[in-house]
mmCIF file of the N, C-alpha and C atoms, coordinates in Angstrom:
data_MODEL
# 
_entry.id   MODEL 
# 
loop_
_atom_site.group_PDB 
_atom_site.id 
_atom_site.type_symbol 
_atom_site.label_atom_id 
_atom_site.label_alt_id 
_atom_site.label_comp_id 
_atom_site.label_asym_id 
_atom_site.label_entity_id 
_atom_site.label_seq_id 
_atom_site.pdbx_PDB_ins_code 
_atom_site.Cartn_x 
_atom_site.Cartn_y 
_atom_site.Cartn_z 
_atom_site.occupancy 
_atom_site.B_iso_or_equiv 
_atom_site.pdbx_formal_charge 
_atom_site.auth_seq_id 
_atom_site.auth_comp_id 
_atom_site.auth_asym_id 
_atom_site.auth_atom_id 
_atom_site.pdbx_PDB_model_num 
ATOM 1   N N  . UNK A 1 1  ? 0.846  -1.184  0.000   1.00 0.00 ? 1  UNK A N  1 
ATOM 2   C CA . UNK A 1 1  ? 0.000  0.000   0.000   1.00 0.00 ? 1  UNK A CA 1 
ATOM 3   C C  . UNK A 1 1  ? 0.886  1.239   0.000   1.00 0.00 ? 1  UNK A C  1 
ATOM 4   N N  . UNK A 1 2  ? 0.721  2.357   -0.819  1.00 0.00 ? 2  UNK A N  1 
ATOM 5   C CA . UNK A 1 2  ? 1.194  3.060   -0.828  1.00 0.00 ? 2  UNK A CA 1 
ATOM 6   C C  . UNK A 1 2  ? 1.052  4.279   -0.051  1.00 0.00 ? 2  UNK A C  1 
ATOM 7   N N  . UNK A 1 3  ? 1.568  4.960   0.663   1.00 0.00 ? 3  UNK A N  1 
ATOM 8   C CA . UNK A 1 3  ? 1.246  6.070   1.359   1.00 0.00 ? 3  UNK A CA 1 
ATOM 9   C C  . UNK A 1 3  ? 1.431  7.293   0.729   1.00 0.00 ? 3  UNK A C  1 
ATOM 10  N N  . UNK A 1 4  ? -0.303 8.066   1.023   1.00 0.00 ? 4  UNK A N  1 
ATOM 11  C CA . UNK A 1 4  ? 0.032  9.428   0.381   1.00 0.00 ? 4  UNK A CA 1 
ATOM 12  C C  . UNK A 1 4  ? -0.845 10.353  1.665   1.00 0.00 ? 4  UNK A C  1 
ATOM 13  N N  . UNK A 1 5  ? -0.686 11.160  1.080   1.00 0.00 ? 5  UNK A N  1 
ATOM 14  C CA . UNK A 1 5  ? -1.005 12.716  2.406   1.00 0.00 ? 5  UNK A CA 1 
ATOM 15  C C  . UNK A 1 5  ? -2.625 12.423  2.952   1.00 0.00 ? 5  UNK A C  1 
ATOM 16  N N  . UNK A 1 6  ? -3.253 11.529  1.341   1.00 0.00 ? 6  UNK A N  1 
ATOM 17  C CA . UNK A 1 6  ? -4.622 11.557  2.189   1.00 0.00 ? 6  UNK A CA 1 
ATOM 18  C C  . UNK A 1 6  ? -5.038 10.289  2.974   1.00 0.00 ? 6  UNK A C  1 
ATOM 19  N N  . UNK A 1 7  ? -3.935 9.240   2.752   1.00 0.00 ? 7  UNK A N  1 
ATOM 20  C CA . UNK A 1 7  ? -4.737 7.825   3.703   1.00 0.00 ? 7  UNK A CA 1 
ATOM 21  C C  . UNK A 1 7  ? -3.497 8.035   5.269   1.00 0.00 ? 7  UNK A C  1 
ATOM 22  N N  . UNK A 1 8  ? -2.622 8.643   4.533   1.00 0.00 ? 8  UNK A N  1 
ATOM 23  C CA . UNK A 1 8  ? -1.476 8.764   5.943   1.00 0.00 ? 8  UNK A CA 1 
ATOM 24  C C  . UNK A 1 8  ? -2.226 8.065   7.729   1.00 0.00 ? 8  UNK A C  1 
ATOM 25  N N  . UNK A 1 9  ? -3.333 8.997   7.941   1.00 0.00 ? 9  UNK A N  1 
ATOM 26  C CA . UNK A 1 9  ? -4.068 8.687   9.259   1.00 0.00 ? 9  UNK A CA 1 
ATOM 27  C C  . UNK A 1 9  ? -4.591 7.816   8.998   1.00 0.00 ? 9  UNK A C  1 
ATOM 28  N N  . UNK A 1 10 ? -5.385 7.019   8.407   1.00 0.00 ? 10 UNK A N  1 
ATOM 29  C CA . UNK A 1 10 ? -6.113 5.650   8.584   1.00 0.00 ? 10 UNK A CA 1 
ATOM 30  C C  . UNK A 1 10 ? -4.604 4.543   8.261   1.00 0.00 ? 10 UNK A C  1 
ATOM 31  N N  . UNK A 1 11 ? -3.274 4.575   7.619   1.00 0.00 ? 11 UNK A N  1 
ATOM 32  C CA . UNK A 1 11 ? -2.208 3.843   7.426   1.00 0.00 ? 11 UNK A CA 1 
ATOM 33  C C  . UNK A 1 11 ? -2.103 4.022   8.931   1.00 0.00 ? 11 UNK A C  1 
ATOM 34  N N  . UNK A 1 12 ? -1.479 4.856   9.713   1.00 0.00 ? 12 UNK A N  1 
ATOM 35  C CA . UNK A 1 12 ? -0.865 5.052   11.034  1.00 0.00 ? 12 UNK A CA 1 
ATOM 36  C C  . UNK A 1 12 ? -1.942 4.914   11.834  1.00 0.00 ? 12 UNK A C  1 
ATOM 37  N N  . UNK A 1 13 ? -3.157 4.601   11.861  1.00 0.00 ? 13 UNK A N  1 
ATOM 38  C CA . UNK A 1 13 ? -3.915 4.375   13.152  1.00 0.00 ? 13 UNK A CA 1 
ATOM 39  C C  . UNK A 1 13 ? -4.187 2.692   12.631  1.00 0.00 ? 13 UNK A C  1 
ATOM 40  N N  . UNK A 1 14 ? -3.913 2.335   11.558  1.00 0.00 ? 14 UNK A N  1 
ATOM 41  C CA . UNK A 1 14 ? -3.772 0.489   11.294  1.00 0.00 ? 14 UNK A CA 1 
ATOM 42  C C  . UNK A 1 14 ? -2.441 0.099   11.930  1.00 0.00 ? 14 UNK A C  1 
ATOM 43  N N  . UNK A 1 15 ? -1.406 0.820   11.709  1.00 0.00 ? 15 UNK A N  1 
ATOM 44  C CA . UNK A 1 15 ? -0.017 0.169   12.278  1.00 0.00 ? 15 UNK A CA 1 
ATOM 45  C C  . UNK A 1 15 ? -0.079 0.529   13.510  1.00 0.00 ? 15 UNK A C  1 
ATOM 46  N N  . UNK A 1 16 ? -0.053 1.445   14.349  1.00 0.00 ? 16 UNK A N  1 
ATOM 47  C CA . UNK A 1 16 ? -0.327 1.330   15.761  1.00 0.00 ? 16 UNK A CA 1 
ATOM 48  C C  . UNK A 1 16 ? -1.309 0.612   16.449  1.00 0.00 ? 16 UNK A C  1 
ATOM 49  N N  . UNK A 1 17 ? -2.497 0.386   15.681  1.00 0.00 ? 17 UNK A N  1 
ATOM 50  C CA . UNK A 1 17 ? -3.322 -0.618  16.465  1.00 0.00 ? 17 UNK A CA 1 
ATOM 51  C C  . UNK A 1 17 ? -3.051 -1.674  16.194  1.00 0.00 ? 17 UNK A C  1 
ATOM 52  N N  . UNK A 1 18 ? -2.113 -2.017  15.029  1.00 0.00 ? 18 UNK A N  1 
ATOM 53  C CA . UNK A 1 18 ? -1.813 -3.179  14.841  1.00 0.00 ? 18 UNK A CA 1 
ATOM 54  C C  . UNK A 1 18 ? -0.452 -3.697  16.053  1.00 0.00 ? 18 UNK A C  1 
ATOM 55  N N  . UNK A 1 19 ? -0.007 -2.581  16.014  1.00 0.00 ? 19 UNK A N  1 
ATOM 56  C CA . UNK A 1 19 ? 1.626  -3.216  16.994  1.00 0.00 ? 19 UNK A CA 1 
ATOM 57  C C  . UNK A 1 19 ? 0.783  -3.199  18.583  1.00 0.00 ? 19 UNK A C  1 
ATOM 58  N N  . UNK A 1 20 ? 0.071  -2.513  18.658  1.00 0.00 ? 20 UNK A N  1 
ATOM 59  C CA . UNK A 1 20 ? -0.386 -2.755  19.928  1.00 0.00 ? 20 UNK A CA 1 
ATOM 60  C C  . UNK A 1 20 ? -1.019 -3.981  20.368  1.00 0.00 ? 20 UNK A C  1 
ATOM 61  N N  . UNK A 1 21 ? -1.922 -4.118  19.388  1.00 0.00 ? 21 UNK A N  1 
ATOM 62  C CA . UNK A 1 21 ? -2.307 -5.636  19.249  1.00 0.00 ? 21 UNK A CA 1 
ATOM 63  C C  . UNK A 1 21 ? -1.572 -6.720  19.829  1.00 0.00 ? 21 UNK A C  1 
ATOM 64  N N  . UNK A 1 22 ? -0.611 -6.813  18.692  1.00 0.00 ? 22 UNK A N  1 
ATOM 65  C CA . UNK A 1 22 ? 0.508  -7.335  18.961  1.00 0.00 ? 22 UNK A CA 1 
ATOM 66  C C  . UNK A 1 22 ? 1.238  -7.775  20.253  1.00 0.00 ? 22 UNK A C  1 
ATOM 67  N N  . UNK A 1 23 ? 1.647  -6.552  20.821  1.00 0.00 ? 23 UNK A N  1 
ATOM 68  C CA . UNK A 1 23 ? 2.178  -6.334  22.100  1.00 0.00 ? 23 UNK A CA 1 
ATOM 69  C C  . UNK A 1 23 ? 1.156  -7.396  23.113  1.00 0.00 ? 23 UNK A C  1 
ATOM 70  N N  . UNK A 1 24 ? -0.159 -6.636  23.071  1.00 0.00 ? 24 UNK A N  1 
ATOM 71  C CA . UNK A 1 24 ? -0.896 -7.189  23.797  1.00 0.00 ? 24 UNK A CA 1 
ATOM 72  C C  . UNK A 1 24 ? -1.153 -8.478  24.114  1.00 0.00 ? 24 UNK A C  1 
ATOM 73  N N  . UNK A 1 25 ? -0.891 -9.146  22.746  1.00 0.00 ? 25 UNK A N  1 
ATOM 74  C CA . UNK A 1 25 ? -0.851 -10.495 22.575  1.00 0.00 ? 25 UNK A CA 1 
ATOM 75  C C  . UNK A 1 25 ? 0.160  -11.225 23.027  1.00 0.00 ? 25 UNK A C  1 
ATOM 76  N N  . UNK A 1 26 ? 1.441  -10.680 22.994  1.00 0.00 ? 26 UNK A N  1 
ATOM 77  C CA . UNK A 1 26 ? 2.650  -11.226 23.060  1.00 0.00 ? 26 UNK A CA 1 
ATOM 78  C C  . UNK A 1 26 ? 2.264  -11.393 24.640  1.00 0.00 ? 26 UNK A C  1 
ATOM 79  N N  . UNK A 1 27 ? 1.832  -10.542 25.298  1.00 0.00 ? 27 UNK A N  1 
ATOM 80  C CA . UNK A 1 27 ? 2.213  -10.314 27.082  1.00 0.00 ? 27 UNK A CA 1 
ATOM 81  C C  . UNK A 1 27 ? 1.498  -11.722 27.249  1.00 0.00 ? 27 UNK A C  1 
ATOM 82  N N  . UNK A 1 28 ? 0.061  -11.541 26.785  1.00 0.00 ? 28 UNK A N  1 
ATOM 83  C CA . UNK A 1 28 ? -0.795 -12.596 26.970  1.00 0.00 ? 28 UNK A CA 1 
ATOM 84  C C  . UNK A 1 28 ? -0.347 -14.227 26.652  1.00 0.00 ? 28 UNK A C  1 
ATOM 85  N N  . UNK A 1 29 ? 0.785  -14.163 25.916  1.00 0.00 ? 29 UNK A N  1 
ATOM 86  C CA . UNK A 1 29 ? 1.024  -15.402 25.633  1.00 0.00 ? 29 UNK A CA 1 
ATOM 87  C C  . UNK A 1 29 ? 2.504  -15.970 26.782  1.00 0.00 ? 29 UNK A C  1 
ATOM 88  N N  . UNK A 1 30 ? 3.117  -14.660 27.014  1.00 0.00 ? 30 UNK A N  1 
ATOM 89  C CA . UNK A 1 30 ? 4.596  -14.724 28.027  1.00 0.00 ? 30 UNK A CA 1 
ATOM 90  C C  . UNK A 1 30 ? 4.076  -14.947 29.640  1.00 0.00 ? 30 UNK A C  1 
ATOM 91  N N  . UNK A 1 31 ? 2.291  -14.392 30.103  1.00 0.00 ? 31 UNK A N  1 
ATOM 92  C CA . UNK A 1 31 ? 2.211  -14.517 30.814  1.00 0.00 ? 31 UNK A CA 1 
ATOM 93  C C  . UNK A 1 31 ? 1.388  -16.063 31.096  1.00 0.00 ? 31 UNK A C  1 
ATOM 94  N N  . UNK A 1 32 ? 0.762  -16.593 30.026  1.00 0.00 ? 32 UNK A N  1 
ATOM 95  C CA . UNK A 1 32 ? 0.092  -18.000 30.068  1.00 0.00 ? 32 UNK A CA 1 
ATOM 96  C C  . UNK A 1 32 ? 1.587  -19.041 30.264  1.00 0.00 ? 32 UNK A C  1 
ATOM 97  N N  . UNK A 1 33 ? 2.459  -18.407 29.881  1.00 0.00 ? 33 UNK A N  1 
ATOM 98  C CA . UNK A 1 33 ? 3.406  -19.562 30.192  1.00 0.00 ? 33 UNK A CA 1 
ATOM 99  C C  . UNK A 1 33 ? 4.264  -19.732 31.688  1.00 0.00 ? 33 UNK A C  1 
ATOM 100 N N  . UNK A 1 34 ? 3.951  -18.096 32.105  1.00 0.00 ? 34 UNK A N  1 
ATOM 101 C CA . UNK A 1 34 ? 4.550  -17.861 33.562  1.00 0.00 ? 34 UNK A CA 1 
ATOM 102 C C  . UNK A 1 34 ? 3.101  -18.763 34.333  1.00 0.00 ? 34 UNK A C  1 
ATOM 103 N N  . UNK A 1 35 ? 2.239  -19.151 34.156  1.00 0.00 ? 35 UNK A N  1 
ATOM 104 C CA . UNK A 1 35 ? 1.489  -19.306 34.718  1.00 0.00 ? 35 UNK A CA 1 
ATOM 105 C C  . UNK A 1 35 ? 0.362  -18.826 35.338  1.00 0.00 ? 35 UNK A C  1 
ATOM 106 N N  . UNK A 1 36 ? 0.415  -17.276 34.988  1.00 0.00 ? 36 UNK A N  1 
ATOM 107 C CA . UNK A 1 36 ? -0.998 -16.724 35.771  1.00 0.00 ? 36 UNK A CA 1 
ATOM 108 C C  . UNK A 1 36 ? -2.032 -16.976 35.635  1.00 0.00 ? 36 UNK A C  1 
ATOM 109 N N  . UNK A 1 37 ? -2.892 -16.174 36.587  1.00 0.00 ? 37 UNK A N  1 
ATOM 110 C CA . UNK A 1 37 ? -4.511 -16.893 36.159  1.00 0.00 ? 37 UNK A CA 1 
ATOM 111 C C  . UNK A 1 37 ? -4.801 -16.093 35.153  1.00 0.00 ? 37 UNK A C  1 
ATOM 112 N N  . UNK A 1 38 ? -6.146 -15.882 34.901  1.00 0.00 ? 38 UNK A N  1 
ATOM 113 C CA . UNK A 1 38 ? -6.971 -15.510 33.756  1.00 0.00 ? 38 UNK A CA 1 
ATOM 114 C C  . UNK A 1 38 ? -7.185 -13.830 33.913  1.00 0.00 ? 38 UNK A C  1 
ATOM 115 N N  . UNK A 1 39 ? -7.101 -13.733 35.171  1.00 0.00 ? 39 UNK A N  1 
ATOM 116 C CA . UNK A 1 39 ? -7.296 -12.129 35.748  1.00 0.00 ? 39 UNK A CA 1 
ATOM 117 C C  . UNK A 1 39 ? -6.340 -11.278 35.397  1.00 0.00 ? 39 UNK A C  1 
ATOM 118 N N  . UNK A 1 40 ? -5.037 -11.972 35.949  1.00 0.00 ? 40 UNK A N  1 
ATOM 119 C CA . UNK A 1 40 ? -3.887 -10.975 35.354  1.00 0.00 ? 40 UNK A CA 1 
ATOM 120 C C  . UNK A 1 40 ? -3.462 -11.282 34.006  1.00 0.00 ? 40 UNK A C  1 
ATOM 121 N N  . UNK A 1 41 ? -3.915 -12.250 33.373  1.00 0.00 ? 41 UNK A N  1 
ATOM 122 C CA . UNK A 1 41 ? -3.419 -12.715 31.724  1.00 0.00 ? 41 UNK A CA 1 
ATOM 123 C C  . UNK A 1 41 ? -4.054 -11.617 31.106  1.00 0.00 ? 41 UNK A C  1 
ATOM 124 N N  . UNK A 1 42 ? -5.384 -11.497 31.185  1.00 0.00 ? 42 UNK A N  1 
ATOM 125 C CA . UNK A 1 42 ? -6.020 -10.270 30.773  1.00 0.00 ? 42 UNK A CA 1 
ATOM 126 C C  . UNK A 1 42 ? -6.136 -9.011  30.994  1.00 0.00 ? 42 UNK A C  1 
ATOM 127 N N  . UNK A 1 43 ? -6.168 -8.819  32.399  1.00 0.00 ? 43 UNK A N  1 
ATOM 128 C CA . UNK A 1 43 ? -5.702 -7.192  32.708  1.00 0.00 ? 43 UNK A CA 1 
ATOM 129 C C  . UNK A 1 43 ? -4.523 -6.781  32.426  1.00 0.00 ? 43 UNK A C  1 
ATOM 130 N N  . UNK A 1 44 ? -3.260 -7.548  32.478  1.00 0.00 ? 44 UNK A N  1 
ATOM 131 C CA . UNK A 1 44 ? -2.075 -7.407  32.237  1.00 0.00 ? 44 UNK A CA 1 
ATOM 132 C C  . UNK A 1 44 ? -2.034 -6.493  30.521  1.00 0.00 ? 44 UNK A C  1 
ATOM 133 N N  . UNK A 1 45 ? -2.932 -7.751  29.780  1.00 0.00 ? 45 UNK A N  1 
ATOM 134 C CA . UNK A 1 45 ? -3.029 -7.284  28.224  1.00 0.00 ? 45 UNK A CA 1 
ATOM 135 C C  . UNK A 1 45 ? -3.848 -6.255  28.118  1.00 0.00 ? 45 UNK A C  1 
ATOM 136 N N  . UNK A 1 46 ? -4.508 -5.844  28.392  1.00 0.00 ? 46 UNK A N  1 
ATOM 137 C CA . UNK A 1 46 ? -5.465 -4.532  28.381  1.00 0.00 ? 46 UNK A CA 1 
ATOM 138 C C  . UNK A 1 46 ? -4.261 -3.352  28.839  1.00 0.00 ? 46 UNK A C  1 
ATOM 139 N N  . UNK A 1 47 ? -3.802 -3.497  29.701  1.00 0.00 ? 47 UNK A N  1 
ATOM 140 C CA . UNK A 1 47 ? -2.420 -2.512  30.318  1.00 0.00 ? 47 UNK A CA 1 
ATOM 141 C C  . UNK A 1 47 ? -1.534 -2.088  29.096  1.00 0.00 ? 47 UNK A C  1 
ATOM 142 N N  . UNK A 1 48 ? -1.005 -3.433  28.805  1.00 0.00 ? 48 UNK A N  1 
ATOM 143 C CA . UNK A 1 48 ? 0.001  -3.262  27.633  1.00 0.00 ? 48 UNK A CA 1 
ATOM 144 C C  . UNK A 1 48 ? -0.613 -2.765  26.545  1.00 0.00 ? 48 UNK A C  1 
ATOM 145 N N  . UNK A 1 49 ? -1.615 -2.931  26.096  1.00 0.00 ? 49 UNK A N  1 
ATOM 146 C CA . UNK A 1 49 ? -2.522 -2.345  25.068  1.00 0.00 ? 49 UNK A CA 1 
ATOM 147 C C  . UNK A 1 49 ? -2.585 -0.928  25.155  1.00 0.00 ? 49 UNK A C  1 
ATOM 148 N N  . UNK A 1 50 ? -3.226 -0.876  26.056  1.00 0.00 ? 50 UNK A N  1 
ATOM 149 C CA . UNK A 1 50 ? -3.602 0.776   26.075  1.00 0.00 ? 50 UNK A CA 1 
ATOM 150 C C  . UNK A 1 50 ? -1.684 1.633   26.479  1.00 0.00 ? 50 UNK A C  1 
ATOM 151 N N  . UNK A 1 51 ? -1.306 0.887   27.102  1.00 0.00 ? 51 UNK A N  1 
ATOM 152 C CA . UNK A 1 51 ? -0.030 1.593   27.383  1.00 0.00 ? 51 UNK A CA 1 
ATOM 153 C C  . UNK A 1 51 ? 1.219  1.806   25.541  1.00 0.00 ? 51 UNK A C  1 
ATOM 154 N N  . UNK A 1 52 ? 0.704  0.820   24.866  1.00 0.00 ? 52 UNK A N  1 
ATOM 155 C CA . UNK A 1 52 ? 1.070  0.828   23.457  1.00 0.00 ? 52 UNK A CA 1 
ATOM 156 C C  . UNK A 1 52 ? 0.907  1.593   22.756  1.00 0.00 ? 52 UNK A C  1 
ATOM 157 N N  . UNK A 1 53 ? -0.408 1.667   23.031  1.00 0.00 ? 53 UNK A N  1 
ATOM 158 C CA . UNK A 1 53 ? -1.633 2.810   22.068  1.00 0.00 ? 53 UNK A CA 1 
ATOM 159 C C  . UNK A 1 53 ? -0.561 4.445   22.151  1.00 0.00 ? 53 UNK A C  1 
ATOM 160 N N  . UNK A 1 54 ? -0.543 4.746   23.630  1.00 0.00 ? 54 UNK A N  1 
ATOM 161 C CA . UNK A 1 54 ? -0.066 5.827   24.524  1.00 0.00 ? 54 UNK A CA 1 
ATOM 162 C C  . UNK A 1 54 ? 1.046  6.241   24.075  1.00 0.00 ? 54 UNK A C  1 
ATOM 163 N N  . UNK A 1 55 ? 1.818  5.326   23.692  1.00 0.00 ? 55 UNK A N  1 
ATOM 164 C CA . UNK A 1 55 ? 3.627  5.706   22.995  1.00 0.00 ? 55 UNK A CA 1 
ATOM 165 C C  . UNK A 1 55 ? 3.275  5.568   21.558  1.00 0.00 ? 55 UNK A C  1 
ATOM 166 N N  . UNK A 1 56 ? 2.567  4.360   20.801  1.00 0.00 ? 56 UNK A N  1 
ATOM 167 C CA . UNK A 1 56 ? 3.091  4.568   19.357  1.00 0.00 ? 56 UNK A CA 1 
ATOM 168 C C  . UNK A 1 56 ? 2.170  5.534   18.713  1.00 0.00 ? 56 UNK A C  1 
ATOM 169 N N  . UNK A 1 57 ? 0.899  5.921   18.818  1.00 0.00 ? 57 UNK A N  1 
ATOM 170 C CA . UNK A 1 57 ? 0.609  6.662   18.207  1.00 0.00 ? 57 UNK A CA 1 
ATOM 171 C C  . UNK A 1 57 ? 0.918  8.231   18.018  1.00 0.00 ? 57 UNK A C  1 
ATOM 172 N N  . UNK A 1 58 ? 1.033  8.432   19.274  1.00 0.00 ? 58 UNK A N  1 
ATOM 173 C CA . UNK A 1 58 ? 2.008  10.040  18.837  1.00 0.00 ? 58 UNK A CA 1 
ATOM 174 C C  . UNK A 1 58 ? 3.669  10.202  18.252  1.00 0.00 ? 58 UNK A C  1 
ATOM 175 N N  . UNK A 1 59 ? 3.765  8.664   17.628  1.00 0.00 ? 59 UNK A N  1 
ATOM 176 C CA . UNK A 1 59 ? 5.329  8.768   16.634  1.00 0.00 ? 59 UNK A CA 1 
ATOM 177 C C  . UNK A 1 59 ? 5.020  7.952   15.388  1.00 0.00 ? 59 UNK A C  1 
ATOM 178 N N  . UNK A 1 60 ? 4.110  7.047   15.440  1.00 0.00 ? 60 UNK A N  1 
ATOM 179 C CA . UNK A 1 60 ? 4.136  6.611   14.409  1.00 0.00 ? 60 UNK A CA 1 
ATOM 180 C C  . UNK A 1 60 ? 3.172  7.643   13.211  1.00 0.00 ? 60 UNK A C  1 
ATOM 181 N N  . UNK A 1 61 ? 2.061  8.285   13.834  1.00 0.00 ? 61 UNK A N  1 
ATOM 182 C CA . UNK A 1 61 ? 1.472  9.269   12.821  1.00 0.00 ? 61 UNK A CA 1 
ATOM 183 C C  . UNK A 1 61 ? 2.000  10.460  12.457  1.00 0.00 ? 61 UNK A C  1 
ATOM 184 N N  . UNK A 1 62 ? 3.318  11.275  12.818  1.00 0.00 ? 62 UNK A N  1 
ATOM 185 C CA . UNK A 1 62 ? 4.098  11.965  12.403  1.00 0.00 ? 62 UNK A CA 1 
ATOM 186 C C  . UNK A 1 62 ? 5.237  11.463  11.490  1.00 0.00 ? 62 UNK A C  1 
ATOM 187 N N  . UNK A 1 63 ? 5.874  10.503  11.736  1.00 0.00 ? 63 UNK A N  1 
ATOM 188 C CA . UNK A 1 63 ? 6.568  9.710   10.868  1.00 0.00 ? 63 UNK A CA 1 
ATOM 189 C C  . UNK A 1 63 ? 6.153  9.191   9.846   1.00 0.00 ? 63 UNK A C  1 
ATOM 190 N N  . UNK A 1 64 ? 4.796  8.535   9.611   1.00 0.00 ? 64 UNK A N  1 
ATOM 191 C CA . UNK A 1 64 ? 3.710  8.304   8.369   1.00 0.00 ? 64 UNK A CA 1 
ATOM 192 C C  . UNK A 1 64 ? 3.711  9.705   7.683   1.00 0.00 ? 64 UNK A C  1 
ATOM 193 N N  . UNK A 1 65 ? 3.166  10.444  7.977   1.00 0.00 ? 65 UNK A N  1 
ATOM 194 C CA . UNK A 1 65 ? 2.833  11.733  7.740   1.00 0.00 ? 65 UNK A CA 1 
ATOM 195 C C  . UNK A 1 65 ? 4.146  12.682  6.792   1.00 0.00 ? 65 UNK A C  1 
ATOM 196 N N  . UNK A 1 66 ? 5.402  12.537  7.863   1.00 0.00 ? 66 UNK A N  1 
ATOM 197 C CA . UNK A 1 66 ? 6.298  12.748  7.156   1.00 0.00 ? 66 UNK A CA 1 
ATOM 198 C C  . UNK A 1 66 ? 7.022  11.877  5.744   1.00 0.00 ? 66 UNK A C  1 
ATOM 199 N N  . UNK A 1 67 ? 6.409  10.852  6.232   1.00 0.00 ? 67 UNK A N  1 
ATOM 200 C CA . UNK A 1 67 ? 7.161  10.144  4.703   1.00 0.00 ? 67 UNK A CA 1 
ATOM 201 C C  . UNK A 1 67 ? 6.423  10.396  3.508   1.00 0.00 ? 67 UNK A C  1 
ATOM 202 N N  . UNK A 1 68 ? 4.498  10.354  4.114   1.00 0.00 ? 68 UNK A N  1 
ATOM 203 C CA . UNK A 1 68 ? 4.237  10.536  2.607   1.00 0.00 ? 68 UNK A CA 1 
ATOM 204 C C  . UNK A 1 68 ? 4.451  12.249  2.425   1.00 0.00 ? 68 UNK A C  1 
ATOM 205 N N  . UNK A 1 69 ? 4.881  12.893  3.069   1.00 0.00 ? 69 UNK A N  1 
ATOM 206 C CA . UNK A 1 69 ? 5.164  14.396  2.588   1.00 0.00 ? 69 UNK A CA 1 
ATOM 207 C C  . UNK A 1 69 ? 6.405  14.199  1.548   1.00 0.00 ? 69 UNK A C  1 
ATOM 208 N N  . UNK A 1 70 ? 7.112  13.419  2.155   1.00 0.00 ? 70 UNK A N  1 
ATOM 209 C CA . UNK A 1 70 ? 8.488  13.645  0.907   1.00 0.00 ? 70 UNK A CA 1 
ATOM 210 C C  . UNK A 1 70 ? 8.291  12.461  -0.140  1.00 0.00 ? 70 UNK A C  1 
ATOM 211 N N  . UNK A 1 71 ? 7.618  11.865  -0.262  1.00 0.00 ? 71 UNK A N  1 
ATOM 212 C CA . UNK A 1 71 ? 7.184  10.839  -1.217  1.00 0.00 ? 71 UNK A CA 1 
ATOM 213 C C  . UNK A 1 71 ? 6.784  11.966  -2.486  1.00 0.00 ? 71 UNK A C  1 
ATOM 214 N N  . UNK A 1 72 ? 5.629  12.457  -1.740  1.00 0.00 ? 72 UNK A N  1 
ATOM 215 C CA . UNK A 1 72 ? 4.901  13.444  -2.704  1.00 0.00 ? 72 UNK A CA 1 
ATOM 216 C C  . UNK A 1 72 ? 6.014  14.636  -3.148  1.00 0.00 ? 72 UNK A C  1 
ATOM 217 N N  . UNK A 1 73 ? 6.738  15.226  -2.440  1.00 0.00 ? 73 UNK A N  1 
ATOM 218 C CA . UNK A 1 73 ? 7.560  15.986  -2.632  1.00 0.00 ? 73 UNK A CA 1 
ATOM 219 C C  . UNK A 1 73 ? 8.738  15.801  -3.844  1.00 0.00 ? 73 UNK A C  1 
ATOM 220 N N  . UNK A 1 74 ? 8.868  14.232  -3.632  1.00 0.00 ? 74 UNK A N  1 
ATOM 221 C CA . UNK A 1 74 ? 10.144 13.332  -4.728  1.00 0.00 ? 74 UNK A CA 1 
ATOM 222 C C  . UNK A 1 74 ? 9.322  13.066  -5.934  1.00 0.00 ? 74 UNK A C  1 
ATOM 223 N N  . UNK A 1 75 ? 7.689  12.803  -6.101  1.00 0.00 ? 75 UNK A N  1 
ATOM 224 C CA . UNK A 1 75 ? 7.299  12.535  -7.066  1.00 0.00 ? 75 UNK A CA 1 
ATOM 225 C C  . UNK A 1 75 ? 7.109  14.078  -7.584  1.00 0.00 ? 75 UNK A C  1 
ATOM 226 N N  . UNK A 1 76 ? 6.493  14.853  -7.297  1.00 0.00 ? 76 UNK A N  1 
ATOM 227 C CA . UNK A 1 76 ? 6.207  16.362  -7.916  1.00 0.00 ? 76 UNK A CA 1 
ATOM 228 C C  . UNK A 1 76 ? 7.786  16.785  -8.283  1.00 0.00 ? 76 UNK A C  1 
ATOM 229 N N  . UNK A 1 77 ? 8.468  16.173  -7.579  1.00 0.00 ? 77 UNK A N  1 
ATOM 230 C CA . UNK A 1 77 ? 10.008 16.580  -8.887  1.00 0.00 ? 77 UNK A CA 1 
ATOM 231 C C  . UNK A 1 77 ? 10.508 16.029  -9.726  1.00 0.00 ? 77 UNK A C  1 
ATOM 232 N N  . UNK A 1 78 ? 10.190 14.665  -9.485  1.00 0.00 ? 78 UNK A N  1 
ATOM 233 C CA . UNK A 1 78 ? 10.259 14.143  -10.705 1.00 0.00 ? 78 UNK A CA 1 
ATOM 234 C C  . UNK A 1 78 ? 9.832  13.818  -11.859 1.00 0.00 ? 78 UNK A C  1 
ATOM 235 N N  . UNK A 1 79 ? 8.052  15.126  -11.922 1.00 0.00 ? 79 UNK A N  1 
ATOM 236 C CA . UNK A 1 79 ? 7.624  15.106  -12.941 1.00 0.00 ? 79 UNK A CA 1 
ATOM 237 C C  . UNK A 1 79 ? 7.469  16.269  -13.456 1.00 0.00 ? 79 UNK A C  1 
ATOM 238 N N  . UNK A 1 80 ? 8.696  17.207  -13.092 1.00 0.00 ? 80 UNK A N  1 
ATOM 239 C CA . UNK A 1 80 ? 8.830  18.783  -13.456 1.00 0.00 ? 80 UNK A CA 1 
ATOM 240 C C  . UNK A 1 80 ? 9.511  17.925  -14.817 1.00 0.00 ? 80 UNK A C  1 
# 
């Protein structure tokens, strides 16, 4: 998929909810093997989730944002 100035925010709110996901999942699977119960397997992942959300989205949608700026910037010169 290509990134341009107008999907930029729906690209960066898929990859952050996606890595958060992620995260969330990962805890959930590191903590089924430590053994916890079901209470902290899940609150634990809700934590990491929302604590994911909290860091990647205010870097990953400026960094999206910035790339498709110079994407667009490299293509409008290269069709002067």
């Amino acid at each position: 998929m290509r990134i341009t100035q107008d999907n930029a925010g729906r690209v960066s709110a898929l990859v952050y909810t996606s890595g958060s996901l992620i995260s969330a999942a990962a805890f959930f699977a590191a903590a089924a093997l430590g053994g916890y119960g079901w209470v902290a397997r899940v609150g634990g992942s809700v934590w990491v989730f929302a604590l994911a959300m909290i860091i990647l989205m205010p870097t990953v949608t400026p960094f999206l944002r910035e790339r498709a700026s110079l994407s667009a910037a490299r293509s409008s010169h290269e069709h002067r």
